[in-house]
Structures are given as structure tokens and as C-alpha cells.
Rosetta silent file (secondary structure, phi, psi, omega in degrees, C-alpha in Angstrom):
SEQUENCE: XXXXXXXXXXXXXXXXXXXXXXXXXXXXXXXXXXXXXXXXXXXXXXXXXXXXXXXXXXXXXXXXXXXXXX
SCORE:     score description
SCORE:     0.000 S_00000001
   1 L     0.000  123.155  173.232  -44.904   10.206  -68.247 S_00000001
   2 E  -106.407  133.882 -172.880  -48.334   11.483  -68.895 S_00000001
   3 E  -103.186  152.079 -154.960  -48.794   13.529  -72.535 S_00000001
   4 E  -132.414  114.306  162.754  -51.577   16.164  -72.210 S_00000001
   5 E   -83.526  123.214 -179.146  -53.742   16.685  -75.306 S_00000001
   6 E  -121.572  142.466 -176.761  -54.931   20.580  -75.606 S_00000001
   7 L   -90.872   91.130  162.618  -57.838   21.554  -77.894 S_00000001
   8 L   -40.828  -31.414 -177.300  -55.962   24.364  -79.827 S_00000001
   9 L  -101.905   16.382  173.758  -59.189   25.557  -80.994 S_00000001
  10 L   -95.666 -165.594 -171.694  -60.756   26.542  -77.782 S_00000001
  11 L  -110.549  -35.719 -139.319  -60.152   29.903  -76.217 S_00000001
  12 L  -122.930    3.849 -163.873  -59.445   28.535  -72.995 S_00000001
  13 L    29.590   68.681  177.814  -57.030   25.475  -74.455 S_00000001
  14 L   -74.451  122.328  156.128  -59.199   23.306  -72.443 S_00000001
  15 E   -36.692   91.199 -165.051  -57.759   19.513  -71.653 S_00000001
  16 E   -82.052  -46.832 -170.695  -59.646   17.179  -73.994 S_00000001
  17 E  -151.447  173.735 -148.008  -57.728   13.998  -73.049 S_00000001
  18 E  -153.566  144.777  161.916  -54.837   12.740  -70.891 S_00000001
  19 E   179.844  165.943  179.166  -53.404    9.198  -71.577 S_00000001
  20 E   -73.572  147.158  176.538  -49.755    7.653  -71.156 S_00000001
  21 L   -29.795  126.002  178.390  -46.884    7.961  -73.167 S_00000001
  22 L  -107.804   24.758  171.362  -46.512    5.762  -75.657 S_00000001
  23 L   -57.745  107.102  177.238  -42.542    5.220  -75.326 S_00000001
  24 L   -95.052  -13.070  161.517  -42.493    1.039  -74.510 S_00000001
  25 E  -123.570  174.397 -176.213  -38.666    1.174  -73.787 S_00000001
  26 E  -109.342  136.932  174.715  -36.454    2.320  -71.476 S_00000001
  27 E  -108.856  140.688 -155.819  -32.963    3.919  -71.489 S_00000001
  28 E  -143.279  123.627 -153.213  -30.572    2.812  -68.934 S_00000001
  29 L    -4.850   77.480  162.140  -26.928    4.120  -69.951 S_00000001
  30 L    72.669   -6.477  171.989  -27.789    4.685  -73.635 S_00000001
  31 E   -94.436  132.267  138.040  -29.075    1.043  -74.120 S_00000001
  32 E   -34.913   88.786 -169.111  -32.393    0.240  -75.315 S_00000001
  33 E  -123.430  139.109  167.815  -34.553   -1.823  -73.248 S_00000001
  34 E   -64.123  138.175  158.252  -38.399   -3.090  -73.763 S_00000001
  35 L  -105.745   27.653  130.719  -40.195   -2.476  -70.879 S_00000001
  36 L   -51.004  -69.422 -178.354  -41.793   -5.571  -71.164 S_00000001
  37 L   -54.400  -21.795  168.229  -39.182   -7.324  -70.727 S_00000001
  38 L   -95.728  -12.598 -154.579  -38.151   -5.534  -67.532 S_00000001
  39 H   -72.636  -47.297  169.714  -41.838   -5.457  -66.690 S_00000001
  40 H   -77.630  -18.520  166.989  -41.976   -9.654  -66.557 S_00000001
  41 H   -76.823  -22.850 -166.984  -38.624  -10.026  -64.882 S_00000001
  42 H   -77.243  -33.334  174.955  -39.570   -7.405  -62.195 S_00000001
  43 H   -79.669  -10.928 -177.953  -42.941   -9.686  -61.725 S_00000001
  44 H   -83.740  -58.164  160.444  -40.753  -12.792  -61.691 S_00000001
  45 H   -21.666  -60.848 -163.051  -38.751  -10.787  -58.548 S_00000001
  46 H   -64.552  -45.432 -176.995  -42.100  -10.009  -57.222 S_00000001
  47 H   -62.272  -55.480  177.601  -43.533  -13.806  -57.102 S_00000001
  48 H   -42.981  -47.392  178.496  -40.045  -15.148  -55.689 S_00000001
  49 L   -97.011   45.721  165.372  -40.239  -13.043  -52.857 S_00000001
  50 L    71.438   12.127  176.129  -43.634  -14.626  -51.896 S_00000001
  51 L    95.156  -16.430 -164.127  -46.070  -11.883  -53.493 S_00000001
  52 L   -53.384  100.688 -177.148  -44.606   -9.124  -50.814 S_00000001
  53 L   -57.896 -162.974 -179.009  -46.082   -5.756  -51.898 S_00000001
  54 L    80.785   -4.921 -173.642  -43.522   -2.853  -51.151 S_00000001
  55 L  -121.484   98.937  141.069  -40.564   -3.526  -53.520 S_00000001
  56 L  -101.030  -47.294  138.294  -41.799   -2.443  -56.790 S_00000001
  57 H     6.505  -97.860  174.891  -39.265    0.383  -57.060 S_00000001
  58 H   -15.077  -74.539 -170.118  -36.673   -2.095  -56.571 S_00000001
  59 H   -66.452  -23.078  173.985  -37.366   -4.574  -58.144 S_00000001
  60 H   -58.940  -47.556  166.953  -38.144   -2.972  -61.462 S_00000001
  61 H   -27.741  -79.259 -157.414  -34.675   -0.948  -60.626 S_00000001
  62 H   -65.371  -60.163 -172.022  -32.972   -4.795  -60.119 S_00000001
  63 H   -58.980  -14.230 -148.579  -34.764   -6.140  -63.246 S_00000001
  64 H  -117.645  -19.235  174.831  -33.815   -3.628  -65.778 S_00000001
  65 H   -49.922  -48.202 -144.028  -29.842   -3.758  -64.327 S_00000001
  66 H   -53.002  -64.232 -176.937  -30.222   -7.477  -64.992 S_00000001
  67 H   -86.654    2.448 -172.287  -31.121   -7.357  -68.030 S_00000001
  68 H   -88.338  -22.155  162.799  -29.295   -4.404  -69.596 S_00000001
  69 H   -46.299  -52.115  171.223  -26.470   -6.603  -68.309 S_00000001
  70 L  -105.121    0.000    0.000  -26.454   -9.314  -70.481 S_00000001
């Protein structure tokens, strides 16, 4: 999610700055998860299956069942 800073004190409420969210976990039925933690399992996925762009989706998907699992 990208949060959108507006300069209140323009006329025009011009965009000053733009930057990412700064929520680091993720909810996956009502649990709390770092998304670190799915972030290095999803890269552990990615290396197993030989570097092979195209799954990211997935595997992030696969990683964050995994761990909200145990």
C-alpha cells in the first residue's frame, strides 16, 4: 500500500511525497505475521526452485500459509 503525503497548506494540495506503508506484518485469518519472516521463507521457496522468476505471488502466498500454520 502506498500512503500519499498532501501539503495541506497549498491551494492546490499538491503531492509532496509518496513512500510505502509502514505496516511490517501481515494478517492472514486474524493472525499476526512479520513480513519478514514470510519475506525469507518465500526467498527460501524461490532458491529451491533453482532461482525461477515467475512464482513470487505464490510463493509468498505458500510461505505465509506455512508459517501462520505452525
Amino acid at each position: 500500500m502506498i500512503v500519499t503525503k498532501v501539503n495541506k497548506n497549498s491551494k492546490r494540495n499538491a503531492v509532496i511525497a509518496s513512500q510505502p506503508s509502514t505496516d511490517t506484518e501481515s494478517t492472514t485469518s486474524g493472525i499476526r505475521v512479520p513480513q519478514d519472516d514470510i519475506s525469507v521463507c518465500a526467498f527460501h521457496m524461490y532458491e529451491k526452485r533453482g532461482s525461477e522468476h515467475g512464482y513470487d505471488i505464490q510463493d509468498w502466498l505458500k510461505a505465509e500459509h506455512q508459517i501462520t500454520q505452525r
